[in-house]
C-alpha positions in Angstrom: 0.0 0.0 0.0 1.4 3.3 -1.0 2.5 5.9 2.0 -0.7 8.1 1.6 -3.9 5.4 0.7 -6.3 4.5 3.6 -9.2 2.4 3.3 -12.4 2.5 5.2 -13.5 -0.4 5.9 -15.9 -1.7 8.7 -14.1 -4.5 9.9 -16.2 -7.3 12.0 -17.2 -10.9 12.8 -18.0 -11.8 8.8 -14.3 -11.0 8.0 -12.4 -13.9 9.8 -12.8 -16.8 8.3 -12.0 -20.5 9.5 -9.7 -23.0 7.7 -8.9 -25.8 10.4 -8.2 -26.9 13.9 -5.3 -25.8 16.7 -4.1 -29.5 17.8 -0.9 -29.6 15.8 1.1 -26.6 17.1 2.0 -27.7 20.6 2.7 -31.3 19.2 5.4 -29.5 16.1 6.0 -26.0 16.7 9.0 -25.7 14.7 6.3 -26.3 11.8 4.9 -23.1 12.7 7.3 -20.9 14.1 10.8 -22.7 12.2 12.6 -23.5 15.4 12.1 -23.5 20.0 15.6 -21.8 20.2 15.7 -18.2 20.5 14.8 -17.0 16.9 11.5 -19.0 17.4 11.1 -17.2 20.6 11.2 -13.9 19.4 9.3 -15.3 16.4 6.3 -14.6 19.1 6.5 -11.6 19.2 7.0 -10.7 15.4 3.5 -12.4 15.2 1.8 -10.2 17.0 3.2 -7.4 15.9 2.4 -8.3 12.3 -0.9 -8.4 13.2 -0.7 -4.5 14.6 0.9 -4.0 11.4 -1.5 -5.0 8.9 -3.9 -2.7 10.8 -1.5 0.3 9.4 -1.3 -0.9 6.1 -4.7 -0.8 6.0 -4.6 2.8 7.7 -6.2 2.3 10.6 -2.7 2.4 13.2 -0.4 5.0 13.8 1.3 3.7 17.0 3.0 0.5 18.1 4.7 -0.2 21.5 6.7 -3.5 22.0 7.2 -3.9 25.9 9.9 -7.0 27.5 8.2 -7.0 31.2 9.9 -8.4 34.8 9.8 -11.9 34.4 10.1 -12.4 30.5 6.4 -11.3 29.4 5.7 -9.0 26.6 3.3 -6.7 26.1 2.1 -5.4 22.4 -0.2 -2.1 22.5 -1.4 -0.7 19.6 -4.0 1.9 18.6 -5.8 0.1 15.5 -9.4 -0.7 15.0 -9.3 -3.5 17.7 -9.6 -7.1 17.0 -13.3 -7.7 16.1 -15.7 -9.2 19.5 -18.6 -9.7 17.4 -20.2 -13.4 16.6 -18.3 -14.9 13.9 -21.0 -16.1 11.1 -18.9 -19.4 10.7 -18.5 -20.4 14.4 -21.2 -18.8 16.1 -18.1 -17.9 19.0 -16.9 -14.2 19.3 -14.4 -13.8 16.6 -11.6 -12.4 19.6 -11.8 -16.0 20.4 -11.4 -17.6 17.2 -8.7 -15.5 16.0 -6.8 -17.0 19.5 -8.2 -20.4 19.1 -8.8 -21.8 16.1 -5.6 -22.1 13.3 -5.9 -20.1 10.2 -8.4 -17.6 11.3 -8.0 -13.7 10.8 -8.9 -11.5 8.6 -6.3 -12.1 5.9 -8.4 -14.5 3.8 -11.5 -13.4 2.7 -9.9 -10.2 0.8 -12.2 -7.8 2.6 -10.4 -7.5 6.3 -6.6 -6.9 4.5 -5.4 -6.3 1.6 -2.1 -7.4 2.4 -0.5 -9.0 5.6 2.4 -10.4 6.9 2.5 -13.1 9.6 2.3 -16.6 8.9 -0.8 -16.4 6.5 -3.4 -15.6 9.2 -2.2 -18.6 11.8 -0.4 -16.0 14.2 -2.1 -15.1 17.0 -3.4 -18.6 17.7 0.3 -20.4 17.3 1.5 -17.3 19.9 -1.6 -18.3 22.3 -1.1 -21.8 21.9 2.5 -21.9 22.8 2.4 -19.2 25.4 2.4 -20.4 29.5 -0.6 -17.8 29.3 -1.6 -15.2 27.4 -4.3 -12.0 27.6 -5.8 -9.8 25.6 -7.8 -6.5 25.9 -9.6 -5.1 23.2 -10.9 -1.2 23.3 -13.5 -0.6 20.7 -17.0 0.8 20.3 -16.2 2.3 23.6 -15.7 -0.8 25.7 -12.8 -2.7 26.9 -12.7 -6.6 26.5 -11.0 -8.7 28.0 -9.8 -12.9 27.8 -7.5 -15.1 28.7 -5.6 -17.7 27.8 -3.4 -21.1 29.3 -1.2 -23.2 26.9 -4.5 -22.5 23.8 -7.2 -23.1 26.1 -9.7 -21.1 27.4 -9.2 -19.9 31.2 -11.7 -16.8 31.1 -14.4 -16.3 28.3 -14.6 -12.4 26.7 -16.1 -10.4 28.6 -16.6 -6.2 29.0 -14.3 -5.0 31.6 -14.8 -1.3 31.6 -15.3 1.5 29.4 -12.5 3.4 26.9 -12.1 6.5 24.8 -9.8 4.9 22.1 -9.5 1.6 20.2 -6.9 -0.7 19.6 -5.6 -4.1 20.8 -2.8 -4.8 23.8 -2.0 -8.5 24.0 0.6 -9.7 27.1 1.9 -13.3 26.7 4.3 -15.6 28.6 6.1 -18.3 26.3 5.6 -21.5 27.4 9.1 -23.3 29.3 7.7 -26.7 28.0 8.1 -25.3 24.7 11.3 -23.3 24.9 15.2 -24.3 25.2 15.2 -20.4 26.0 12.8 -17.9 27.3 14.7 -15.3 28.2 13.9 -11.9 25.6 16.6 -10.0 24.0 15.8 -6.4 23.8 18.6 -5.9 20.6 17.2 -8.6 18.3 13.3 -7.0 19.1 14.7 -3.0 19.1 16.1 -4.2 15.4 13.2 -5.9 14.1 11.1 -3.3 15.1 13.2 -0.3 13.8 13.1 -2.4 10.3 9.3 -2.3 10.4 9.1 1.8 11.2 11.5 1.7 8.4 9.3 -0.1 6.0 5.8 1.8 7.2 6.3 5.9 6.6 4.7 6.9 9.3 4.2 4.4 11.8 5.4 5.1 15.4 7.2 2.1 17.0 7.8 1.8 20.4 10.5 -0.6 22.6 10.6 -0.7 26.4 12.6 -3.3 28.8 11.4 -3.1 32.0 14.4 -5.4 33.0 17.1 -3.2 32.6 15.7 -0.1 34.3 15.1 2.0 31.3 13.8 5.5 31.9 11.7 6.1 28.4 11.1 4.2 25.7 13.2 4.3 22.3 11.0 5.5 20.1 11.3 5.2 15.8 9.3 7.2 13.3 10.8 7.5 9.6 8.6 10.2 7.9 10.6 9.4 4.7 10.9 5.4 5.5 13.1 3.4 3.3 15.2 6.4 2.1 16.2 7.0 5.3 16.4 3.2 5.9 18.9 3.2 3.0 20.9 6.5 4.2 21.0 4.7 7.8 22.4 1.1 6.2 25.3 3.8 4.5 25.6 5.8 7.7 29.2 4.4 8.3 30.4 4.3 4.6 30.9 7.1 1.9 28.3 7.5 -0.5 29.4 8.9 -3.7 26.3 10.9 -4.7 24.2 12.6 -2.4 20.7 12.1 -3.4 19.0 8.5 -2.3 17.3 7.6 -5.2 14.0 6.4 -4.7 11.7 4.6 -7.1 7.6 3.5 -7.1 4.8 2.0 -8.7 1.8 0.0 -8.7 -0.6 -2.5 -10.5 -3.5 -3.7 -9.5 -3.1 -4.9 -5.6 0.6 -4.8 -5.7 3.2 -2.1 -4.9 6.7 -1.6 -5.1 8.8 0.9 -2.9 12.8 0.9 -4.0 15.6 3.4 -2.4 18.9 2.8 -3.9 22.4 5.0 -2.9 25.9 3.6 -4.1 29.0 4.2 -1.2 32.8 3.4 -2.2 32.9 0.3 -0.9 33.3 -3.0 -3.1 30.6 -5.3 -1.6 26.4 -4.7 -2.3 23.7 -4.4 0.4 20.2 -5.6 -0.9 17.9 -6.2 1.7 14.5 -7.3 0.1 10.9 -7.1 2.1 7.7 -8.6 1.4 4.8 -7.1 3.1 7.0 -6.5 5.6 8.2 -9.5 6.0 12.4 -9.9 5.5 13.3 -12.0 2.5 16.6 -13.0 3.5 17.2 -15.3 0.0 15.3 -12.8 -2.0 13.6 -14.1 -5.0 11.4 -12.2 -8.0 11.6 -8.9 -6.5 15.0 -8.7 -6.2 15.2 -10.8 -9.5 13.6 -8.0 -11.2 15.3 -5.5 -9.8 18.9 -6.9 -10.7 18.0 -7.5 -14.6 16.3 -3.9 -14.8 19.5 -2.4 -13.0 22.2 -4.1 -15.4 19.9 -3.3 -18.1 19.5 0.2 -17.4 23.2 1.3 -16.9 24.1 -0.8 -19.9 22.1 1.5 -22.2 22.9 4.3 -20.1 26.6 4.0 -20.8 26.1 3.4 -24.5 24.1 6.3 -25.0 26.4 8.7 -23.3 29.0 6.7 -25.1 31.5 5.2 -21.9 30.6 1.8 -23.1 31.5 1.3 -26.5 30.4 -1.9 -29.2 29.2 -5.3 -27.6 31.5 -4.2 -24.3 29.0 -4.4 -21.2 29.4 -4.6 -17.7 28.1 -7.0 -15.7 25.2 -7.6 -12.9 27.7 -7.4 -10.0 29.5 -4.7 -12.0 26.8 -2.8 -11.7 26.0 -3.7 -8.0 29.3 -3.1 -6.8 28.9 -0.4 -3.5 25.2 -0.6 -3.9 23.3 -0.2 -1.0 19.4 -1.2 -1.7 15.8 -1.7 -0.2 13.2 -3.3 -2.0 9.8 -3.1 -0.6 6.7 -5.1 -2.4 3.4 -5.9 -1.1 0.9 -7.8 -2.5 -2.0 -10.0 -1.9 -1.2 -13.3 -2.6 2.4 -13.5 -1.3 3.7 -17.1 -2.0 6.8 -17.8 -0.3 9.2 -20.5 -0.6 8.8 -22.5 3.1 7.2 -21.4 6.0 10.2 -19.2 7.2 9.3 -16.7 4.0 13.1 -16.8 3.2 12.2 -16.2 -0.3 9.6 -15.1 -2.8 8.1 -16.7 -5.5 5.5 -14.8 -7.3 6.5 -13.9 -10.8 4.2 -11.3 -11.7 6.0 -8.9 -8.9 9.1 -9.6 -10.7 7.7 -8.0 -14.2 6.4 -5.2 -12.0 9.7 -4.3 -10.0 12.0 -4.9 -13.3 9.3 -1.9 -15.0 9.1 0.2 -12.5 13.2 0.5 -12.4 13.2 0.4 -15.7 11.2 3.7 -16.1 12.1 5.8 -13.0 16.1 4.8 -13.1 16.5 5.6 -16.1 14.3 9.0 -16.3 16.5 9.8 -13.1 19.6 9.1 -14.9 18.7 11.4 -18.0 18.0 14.3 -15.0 21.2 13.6 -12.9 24.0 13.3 -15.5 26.6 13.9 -12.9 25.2 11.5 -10.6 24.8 8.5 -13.7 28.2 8.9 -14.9 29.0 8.6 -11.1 27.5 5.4 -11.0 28.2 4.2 -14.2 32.3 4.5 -13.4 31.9 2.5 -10.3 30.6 -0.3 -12.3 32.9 0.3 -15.2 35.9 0.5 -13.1 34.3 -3.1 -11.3 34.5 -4.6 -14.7 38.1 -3.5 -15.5 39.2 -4.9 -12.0 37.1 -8.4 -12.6 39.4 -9.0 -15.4 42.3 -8.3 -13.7 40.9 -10.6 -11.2 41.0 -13.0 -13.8 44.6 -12.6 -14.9 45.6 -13.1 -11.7 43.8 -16.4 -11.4 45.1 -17.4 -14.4 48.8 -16.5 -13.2 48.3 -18.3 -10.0 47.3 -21.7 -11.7 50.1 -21.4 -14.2 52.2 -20.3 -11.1 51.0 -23.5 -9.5 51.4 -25.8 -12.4 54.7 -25.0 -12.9 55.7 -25.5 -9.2 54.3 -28.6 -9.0 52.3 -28.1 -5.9 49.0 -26.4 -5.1 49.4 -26.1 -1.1 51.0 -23.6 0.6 54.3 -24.2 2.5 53.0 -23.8 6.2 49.8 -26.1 5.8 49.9 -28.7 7.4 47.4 -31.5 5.7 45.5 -34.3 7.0 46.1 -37.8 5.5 42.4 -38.1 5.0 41.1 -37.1 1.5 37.1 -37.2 2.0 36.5 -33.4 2.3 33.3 -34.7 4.7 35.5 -36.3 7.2 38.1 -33.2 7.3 38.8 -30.2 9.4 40.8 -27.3 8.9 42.3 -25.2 12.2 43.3 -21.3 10.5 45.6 -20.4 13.4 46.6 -16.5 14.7 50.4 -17.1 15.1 53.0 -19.7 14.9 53.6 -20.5 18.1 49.7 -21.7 18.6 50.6 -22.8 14.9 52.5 -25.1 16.2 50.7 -26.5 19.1 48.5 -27.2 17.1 50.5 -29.3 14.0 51.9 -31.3 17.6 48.4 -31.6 19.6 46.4 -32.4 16.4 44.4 -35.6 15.1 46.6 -35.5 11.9 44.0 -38.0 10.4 41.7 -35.7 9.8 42.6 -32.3 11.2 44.6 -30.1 9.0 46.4 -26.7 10.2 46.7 -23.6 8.6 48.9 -20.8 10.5 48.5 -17.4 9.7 51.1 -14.7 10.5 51.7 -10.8 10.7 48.9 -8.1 9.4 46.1 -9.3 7.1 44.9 -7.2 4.1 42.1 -5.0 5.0 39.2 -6.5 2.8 37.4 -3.2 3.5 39.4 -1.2 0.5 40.5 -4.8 -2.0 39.2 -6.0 -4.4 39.5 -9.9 -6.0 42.4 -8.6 -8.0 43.9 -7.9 -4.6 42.9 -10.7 -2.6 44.4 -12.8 -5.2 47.3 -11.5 -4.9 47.9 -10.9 -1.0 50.6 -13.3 0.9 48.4 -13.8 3.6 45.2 -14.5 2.5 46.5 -16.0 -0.6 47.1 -19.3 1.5 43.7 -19.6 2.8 42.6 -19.2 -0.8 44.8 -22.4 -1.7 44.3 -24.9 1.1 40.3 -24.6 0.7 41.0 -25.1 -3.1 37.6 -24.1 -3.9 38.2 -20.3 -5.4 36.6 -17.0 -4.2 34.0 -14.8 -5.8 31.7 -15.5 -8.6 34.6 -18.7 -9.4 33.6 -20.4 -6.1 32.7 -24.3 -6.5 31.1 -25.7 -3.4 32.7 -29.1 -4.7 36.0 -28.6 -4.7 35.8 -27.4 -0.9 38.7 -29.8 0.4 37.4 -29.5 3.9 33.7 -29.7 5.1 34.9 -27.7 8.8 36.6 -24.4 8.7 37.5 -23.8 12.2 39.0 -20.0 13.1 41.0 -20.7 15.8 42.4 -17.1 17.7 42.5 -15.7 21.4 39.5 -14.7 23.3 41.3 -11.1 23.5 41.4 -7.9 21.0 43.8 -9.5 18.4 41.9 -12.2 18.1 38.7 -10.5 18.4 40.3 -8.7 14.9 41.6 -12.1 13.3 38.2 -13.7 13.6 36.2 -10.4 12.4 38.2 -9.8 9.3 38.2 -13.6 8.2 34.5 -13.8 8.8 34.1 -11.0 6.9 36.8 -12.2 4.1 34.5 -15.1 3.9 31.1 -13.2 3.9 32.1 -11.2 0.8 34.7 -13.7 -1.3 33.3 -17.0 0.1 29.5 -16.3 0.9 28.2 -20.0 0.4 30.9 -21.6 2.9 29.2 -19.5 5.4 25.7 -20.3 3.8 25.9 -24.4 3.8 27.2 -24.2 7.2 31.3 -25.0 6.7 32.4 -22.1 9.2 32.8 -22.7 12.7 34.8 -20.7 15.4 36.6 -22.6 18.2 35.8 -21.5 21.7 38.8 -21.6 23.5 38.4 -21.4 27.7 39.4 -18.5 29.8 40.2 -20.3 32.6 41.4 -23.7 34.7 39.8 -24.8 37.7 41.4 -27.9 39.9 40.6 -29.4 43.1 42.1 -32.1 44.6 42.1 -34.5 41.5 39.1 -32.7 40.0 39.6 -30.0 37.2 37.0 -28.2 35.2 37.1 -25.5 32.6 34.9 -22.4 32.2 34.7 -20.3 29.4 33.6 -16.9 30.6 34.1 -15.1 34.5 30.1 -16.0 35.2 31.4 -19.7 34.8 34.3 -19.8 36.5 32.4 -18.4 39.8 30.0 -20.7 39.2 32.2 -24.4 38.9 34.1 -22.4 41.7 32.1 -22.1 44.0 29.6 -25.8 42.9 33.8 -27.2 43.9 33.7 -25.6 46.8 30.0 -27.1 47.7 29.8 -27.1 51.3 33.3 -25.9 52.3 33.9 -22.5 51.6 36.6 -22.2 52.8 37.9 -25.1 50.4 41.3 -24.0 48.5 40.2 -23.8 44.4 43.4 -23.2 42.0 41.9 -20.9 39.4 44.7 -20.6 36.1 43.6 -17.9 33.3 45.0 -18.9 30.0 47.1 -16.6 29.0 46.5 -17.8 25.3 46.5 -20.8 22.7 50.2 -19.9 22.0 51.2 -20.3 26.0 49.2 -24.5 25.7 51.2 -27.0 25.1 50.2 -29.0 22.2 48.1 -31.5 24.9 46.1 -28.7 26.4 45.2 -27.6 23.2 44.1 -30.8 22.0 41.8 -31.2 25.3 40.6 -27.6 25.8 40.0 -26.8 22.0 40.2 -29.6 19.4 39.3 -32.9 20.9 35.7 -33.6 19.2 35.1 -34.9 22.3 35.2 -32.1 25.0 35.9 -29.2 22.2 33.5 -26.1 22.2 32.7 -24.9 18.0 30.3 -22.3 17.2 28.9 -22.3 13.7 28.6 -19.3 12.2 25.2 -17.8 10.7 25.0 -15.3 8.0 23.9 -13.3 10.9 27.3 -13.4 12.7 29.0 -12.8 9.4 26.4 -9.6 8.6 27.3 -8.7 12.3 30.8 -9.1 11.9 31.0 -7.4 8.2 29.4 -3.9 10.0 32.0 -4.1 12.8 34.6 -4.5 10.2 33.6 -1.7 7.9 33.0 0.5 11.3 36.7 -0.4 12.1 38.2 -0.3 9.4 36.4 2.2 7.0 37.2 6.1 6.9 34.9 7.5 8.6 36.5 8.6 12.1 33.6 9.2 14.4 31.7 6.2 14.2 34.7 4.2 15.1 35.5 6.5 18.1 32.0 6.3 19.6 32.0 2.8 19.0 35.5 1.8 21.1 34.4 4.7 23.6 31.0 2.7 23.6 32.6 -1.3 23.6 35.5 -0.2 25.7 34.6 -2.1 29.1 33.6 -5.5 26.7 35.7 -5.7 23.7 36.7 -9.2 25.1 33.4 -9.9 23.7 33.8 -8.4 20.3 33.9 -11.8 18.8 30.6 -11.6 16.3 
């Protein structure tokens, strides 16, 4: 729905409409909400949200407030039309009950309540009620309030008025459900950035966060008047742009809308984050489809017309998105997406729309801003120019290679065991831990890769570069599988790539810049799942003949005093590793490599998208940023790991 349009619409009983039963949620809730870790946790809360949402796409909200309560409960207020109380035609029950009761009711089917919605086609509220410890809601409309509530999906007390109200709107509270949970404990980051996404995405819309926990004084509040241009100008805050104006494109046919806000920085990675109806598409699909054929298209003629590109020359799609920083924004009323999780979009028709609309408006804009096209159109020209030198120098390394003899470099040291399934590699800050590690290993299977004085900053190289660099070059080789748009999953000689560095600064560094060498030159090893980081412990507890590790301070108080038990007086030995370089190759091989006792964390795209904004913070030009970051992170930069 486009920034401005509001429809008036009555909206009652006769608009939710009844598909099937509850019974299956509690029995496979990672069917409905993908997981019971913590993403599925805070998947609650999204729900409901969405819910507040569609009411301002359809123009009836203004104001949203997320609250995290004492003891994990969470509160959603919003100032909507209110959740219908009226007898549902279908049922004969109050619709408020059959939206919390009954799967796949809401008004998201029929075509008269929304238009468009998010959530998880209609099934929301009732998979939050029905995993939730207990749950409440109060209705104001018509001038009443109305109240019910809710245990585990059932029924504890039946709607009924509880006073009277001068505005409308909904406020649900809910507790998820510890039988359903490995975690219920809220973060207030992961909910603050969701909801700043959505006050991105809705011009507008006031959102709301408050922990209650943490002793906040005021709420943070988020209200984009000029959405997802600012959400683009924000996504660039710590890079250089290299034109001024965000350029923003939009269009409509029928029931389906397109918002896109584009600005190119100086940086040689793209940022595309793709929506639809409000809903993150993570692995994109037609919308972003469409918008990468229209873009390469565009500049193409572009740069023939004004004559930079000459004859059947052309520059390429990641050319031309080379330092792009994007938002696409569709909504529509038959959104199918690929798997329950909406990780990607399939309908085609919204890929025809998106590739017109940038078809049209880009290159109208382009004809207007001359400076700011040939601007663009020398990034991608000078991307093209530097992706053939990237090819030479792949071409010079496997001639290089050839004529060697050898593919390996020197200070690998390989396993004997040539299934890449059954194989580990250990990339290593320093020789000394280096070679620990060649002496503590499992040479079977483990491989070692040290690496040794200052990596290239990836911030400012390109593949060319990379190629070429004596200390990522090596990395490059003993994975064997290439980088960029050369990378073969099947030629990955090692199915575990374990970063293995110091729980202090330096390695805090090492790990940061090869997660995000990997996020931008190896995407897919981080994708399928091959990147892992080793978890080293902090400290050494002993006993008598007992001895325990613990991997943060919290712990080691913890096992310290559980040694203790009765006695306090007892005498504890507590030993802070000074590093992996200061353990002999044994300790190593317990603390940090020994499948059996070792501690990995794989890493997410998340942790790499995390890691890849600390890096560019760090290591980009802009001063400021990094200085109220470190002044910011000081106190915990032990913990600058991801």
């Amino acid at each position: 729905m486009s920034e401005n349009e509001k429809v008036t619409h009555e909206y009652g009983g006769s608009e939710i409409q009844v598909l099937e039963g509850l019974e299956a949620v509690r029995k496979r809730p990672g069917m409905y909400i993908g997981s019971t870790s913590e993403s599925g946790l805070h998947h609650l809360v999204y729900e409901i949200v969405d819910n507040s949402i569609d009411e301002a796409l359809a123009g009836y909200c203004s104001e949203i407030t997320v609250t995290i309560n004492e003891g994990n409960t969470i509160t959603v207020t919003d100032n909507g039309r209110g959740i219908p109380v009226d007898i549902q035609p279908q049922t004969g029950l109050p619709a408020l009950e059959v939206v919390f009761t009954v799967l796949h009711a809401g008004g998201k089917f029929g075509g008269g309540g929304y238009k468009v919605s998010g959530g998880l086609h209609g099934v929301g509220a009732s998979v939050v009620n029905a995993l939730s410890e207990w749950l409440e809601v109060q209705v104001h409309k018509d001038g009443d309030i109305y109240e019910m509530r809710f245990a585990r999906g059932e029924i504890t007390e039946a709607m009924r008025k509880v006073g009277k109200t001068d505005r409308t709107g909904t406020v649900v509270t809910f507790k998820p459900d510890p039988e359903m949970f490995d975690v219920t404990t809220f973060n207030y980051d992961t909910i603050h950035t969701r909801m700043q996404q959505q006050a991105f995405l809705n011009a507008g819309l006031r959102i709301k966060t408050f922990d209650r926990r943490s002793g906040m004084e005021a709420a943070d509040e988020m209200h984009y008047e000029g959405g997802i241009r600012e959400y683009v100008s924000w996504l660039n805050q710590n890079k250089t742009p290299i034109h001024d104006q965000v350029i923003y494109m939009s269009g409509s046919k029928g029931d389906a809308f397109v918002d896109l806000s584009l600005q190119y920085n100086d940086s040689y990675t793209d940022t595309i984050v793709s929506f639809a109806n409000n809903v993150n598409t993570p692995e994109g699909g037609m919308h972003e489809e469409g918008f990468k054929r229209a873009l390469t298209n565009v500049l193409n003629n572009y740069g023939k017309k004004i004559g930079l590109i000459k004859g059947e020359d052309k520059v390429s799609g990641d050319d031309c998105r080379e330092g792009l920083t994007c938002v696409i924004s569709v909504k529509l009323t038959d959104a199918q997406f690929e798997g329950q999780t909406k990780a990607k979009l399939g309908n085609a028709y919204i890929r025809t729309l998106v590739n017109s609309v940038v078809s049209d408006q880009l290159e109208v804009f382009l004809e207007e801003n001359p400076k700011v096209g040939r601007t663009i159109l020398d990034k991608a020209m000078m991307a093209s120019r530097a992706r053939e030198a990237a090819k030479r120098a792949r071409e010079n390394i496997r001639r290089k290679n050839v004529l060697e003899g050898s593919t390996l470099p020197g200070k690998l040291a390989d396993c004997y065991e040539r299934n890449p399934e059954l194989t580990e590699i250990y990339i290593v800050e320093g020789d000394s831990a280096g070679g620990s590690a060649k002496q503590g290993r499992d040479s079977r299977y483990q491989a070692i890769l040290p690496l040794w004085g200052k990596m290239l900053n990836v911030e400012k190289a390109r593949a060319d570069k990379v190629y070429g660099n004596d200390k990522l070059s090596p990395v490059i080789t003993a994975l064997g599988a290439g980088i960029g748009e050369d990378f073969d999953e099947n030629k990955l000689r090692y199915h575990k790539v374990v970063i293995m560095a110091d729980a202090d600064v330096d390695g805090a560094h090492i790990r940061t810049l090869l997660l995000t060498f990997f996020f931008r030159f190896m995407r897919p090893l981080i994708d399928k799942g091959y990147v892992y980081a080793a978890v080293p412990p902090l400290f050494k507890l002993v006993r008598g003949k007992t001895t325990r590790l613990a991997f943060s301070e919290e712990e080691r108080d913890a096992i310290s005093a559980e040694l203790r038990g009765d006695n306090p007086n007892a005498k504890v030995d507590i030993s802070r590793f000074k590093g992996l370089g200061e353990m002999d190759p044994e300790e190593l091989w317990e603390t940090t490599m020994d499948p059996e006792r070792r501690t990995l964390k794989r890493i997410t795209m998340a942790d790499a998208v995390k890691a890849d904004a600390i890096f560019t913070l760090l290591m980009g030009e802009k001063v400021e940023p990094r200085r109220e970051y470190i002044e910011k992170n000081a106190a915990k930069v032990m913990n600058l790991d991801y």
